[in-house]
C-alpha positions in Angstrom: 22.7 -12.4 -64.9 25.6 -13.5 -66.3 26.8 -10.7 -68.6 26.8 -8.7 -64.7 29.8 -11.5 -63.8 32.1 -10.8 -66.8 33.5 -7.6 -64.9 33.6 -9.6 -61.4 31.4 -9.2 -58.9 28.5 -7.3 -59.6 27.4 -3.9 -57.7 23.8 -3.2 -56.5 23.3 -0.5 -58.9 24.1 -3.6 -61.6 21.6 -5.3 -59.7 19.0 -3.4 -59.2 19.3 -2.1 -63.3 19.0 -5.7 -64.0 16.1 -6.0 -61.6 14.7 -3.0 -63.2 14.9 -4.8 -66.7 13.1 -8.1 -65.1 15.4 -10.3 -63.6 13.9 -12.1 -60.9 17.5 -13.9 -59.9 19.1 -10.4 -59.5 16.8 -9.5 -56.9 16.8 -12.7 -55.3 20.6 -11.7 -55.1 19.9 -8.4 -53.9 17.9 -9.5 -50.8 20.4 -12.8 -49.8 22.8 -9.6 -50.4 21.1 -7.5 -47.3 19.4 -10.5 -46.0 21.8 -10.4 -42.9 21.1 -6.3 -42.3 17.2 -6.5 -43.0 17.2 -9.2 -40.1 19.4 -7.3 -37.7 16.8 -4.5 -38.0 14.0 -6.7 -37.5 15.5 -8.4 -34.6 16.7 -5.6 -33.0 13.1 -3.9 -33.1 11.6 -7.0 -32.1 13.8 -9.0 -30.1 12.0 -12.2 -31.2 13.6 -14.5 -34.0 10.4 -15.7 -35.9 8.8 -12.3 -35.7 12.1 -11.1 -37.2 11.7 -13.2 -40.4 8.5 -12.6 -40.6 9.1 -9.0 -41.0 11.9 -10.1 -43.5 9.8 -11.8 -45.9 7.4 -8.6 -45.7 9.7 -6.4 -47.0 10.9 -8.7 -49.5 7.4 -9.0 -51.2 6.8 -4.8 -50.9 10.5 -4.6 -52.6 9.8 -7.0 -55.2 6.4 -4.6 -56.0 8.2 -1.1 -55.2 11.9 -1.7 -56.0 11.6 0.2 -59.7 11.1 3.5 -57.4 14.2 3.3 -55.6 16.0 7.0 -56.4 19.4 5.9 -55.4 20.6 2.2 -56.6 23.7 2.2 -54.7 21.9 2.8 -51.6 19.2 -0.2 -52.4 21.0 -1.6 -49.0 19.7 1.0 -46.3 16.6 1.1 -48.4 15.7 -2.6 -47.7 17.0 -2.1 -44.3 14.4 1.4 -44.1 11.3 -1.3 -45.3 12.0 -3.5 -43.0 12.0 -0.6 -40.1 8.7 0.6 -41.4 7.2 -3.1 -41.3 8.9 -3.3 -37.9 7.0 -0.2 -36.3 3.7 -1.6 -38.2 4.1 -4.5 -35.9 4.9 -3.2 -32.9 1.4 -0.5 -33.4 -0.6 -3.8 -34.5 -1.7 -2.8 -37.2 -3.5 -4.9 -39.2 -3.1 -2.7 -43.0 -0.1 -3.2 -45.2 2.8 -1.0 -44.2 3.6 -0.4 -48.3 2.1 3.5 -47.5 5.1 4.0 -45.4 7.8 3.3 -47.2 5.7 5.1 -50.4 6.1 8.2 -48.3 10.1 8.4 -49.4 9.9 6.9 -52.5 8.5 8.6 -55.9 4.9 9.4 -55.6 1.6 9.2 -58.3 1.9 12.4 -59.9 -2.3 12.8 -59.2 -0.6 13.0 -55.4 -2.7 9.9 -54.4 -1.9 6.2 -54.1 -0.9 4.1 -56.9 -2.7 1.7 -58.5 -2.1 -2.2 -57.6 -2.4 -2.8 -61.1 -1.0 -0.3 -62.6 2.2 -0.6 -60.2 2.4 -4.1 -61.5 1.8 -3.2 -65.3 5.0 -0.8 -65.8 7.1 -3.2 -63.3 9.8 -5.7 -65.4 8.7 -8.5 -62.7 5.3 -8.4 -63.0 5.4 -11.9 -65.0 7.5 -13.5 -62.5 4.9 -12.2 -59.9 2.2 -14.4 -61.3 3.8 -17.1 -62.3 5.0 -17.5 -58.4 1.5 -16.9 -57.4 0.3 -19.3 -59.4 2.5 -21.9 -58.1 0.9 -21.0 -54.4 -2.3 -23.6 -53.1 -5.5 -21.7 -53.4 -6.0 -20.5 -50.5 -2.8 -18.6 -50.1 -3.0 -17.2 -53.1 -5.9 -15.2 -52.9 -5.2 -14.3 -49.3 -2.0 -12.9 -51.2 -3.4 -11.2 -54.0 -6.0 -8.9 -51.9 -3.4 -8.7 -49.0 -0.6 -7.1 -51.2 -2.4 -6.1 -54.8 -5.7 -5.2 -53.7 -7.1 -2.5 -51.4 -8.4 -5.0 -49.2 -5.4 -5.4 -46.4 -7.1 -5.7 -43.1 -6.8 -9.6 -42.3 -10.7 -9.0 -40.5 -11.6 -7.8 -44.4 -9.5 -10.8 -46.3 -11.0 -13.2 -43.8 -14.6 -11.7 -44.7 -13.7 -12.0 -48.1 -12.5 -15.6 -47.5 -14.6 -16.6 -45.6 -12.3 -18.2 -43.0 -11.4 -17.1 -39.6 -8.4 -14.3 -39.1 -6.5 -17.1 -37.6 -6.9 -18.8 -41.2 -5.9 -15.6 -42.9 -2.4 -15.1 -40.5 -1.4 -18.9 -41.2 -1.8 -19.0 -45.4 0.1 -15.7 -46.0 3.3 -16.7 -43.5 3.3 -19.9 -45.9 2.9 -18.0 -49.2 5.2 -15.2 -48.0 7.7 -18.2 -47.2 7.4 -19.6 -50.6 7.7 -16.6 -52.3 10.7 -15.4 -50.6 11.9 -18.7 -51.2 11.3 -18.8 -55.2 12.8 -15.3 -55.2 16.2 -16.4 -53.0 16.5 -19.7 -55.2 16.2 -17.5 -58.4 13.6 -19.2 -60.0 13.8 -18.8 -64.1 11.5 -20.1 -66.5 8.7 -19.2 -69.0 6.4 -17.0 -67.8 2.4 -16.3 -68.7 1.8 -12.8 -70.0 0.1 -11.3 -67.1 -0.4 -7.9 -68.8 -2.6 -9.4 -71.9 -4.4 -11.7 -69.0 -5.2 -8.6 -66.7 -6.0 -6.6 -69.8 -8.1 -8.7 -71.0 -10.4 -9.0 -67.8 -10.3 -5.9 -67.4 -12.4 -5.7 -70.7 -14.5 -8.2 -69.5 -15.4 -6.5 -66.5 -16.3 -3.4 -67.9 -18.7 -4.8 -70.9 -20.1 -7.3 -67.3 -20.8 -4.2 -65.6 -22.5 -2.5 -68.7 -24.7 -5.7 -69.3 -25.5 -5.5 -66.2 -26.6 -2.0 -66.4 -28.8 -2.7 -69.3 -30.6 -5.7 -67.7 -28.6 -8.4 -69.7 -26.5 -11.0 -68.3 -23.5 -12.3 -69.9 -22.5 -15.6 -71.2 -19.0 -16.1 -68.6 -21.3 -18.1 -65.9 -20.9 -21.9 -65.9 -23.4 -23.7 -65.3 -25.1 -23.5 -61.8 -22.5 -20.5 -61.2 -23.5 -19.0 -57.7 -23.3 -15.5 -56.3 -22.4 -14.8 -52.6 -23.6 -11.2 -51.4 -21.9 -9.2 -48.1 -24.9 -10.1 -46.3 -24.4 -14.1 -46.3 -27.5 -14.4 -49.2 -26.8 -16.6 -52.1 -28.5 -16.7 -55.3 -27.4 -17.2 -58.7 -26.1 -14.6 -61.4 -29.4 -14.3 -62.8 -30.0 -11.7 -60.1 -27.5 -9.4 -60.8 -29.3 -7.5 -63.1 -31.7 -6.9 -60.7 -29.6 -5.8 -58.1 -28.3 -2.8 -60.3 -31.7 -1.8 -62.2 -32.1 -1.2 -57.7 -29.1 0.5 -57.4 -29.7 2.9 -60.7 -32.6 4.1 -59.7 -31.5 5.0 -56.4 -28.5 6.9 -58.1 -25.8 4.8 -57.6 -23.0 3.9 -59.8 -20.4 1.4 -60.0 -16.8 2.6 -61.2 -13.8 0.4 -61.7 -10.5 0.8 -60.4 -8.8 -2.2 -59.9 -8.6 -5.7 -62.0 -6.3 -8.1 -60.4 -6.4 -11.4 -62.9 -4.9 -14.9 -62.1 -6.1 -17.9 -64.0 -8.1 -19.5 -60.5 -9.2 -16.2 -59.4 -10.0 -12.9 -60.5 -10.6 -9.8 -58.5 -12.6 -6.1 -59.4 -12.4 -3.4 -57.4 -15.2 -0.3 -57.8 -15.8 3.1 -56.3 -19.6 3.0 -55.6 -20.9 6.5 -56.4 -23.7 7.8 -54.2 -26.3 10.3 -55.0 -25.3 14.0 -53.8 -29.3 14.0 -51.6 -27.9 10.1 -50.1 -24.4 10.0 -49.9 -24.4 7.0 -47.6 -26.6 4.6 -49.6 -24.0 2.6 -50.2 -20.6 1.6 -48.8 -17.8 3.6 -50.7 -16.5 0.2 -52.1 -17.2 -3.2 -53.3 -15.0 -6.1 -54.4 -15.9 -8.9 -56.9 -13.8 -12.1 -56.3 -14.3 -14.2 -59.2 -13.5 -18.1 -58.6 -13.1 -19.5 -62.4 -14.2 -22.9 -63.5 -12.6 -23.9 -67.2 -12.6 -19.8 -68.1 -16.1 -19.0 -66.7 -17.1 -17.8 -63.4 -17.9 -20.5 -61.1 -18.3 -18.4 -57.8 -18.9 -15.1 -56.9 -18.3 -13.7 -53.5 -18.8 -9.5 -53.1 -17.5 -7.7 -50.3 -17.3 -4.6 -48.9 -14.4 -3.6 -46.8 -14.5 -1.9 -43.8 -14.2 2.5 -44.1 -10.6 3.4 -43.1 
């Protein structure tokens, strides 16, 4: 940051290369930049002042993940200020799924013409690090109503609160905080050591594929503590040891689990697979399943799956 205030005051293309290269404090000045436009937007669209900070703070967090795409970084300004419209309209329609998709729609696409990843967005982004290290810093609960809500597939609060196993209410009340907090760690431009998020994600994403394998064979792993206990979508509990079962019944019915998605944190960690049906029973199972990992000391302490709901 300081190298950009040698010449005077820097521009937002400084800014956003900077950002670009992984300063956190040059977005942070970015967004108390535009701060005043972004809310002007919001209030004007929603003529209420919390719901208009609220809608603030959302665009914040989908800049912090999307601002590498930005085509023009002397117009970062009416870009924020376009974010904060989209989020704005997502409001006003109630709608309960992330409004990133919007905002995606003039910004540079997956070549493969579908979404990004959430991981994969994160891995070639310069903040990434900083991204963690704030989530980390977040209680529990807001942190992995954070994590599906903006790095996961699973955005509907009715799925986190599934997930969570808390009511919607619940759900609405932990991310205001956590989007408070982390707007707030990115306007006071918080800088300090960061974890290595990429080696941590790659790492279970290794994990997860040799778990699914074992699984696959009939073994079970060693990552289980000790009376480690698995929650299935239907409410049933049982421990690990069942697993194995579970997929010797979903082999033979044709069905295979893919991996997509590994979102890692050092509390919790989250898989995303594709669940691939049989051609002769396409709707055996639902089309996904998510495994949120609650870690104890580096082994899996809890295990709640999921399915979202079709959208």
């Amino acid at each position: 940051m300081g190298d950009l205030l040698v010449g005077g005051v820097p521009t937002d293309f400084d800014l956003v290369q900077a950002v670009r290269r992984g300063d956190a404090s040059c977005l942070g000045l970015l967004l108390a930049r535009h701060r005043a436009g972004m809310y002007a937007v919001a209030l004007a669209m929603l003529g209420h002042s919390q719901d208009a900070e609220d809608a603030v703070q959302e665009a914040a967090l989908i800049a912090l993940r999307r601002i590498g795409d930005v085509r023009d970084p002397d117009a970062v300004g009416p870009w924020l200020r376009m974010v904060v419209r989209n989020v704005c309209r997502a409001q006003l329609r109630k709608m309960s799924a992330v409004p990133v998709a919007e905002p995606a729609q003039v910004l540079a696409t997956d070549r493969s013409g579908g979404p990004p990843d959430p991981a994969d967005v994160l891995d070639r982004h310069a903040l990434r690090d900083w991204v963690w290290s704030a989530l980390e810093d977040l209680s529990p609960g807001q942190r992995l109503v954070t994590i599906l809500r903006y790095f996961t597939d699973v955005t509907s609060y009715e799925d986190i609160a599934a997930v969570c196993a808390t009511p919607v209410g619940t759900v609405r009340s932990r991310l205001n905080q956590a989007r408070a907090k982390l707007v707030g760690a990115l306007l006071s431009s918080a800088d300090r050591t960061h974890d290595d998020a990429t080696a941590l994600s790659a790492l279970h994403r290794r994990l997860a594929v040799q778990t699914l394998e074992s699984a696959y064979r009939g073994d079970l792993s060693d990552r289980w503590a000790p009376n480690a206990e698995v929650i299935w979508p239907t409410g049933k509990r049982t421990g690990p040891d069942y697993l194995p079962t579970a997929f010797a019944r979903d082999t033979s019915a044709g069905v295979r689990h893919e991996l997509f998605n590994v979102v890692a944190g050092r509390e919790v960690v989250i898989w995303e697979c594709a669940l691939r049906n049989p051609p002769e029973d396409p709707y055996h199972c639902p089309p996904t399943a998510v495994w949120v990992h609650f870690m104890d000391r580096g082994r899996v302490g809890r295990l709640r799956l999921h399915h979202p709901r079709r959208r």
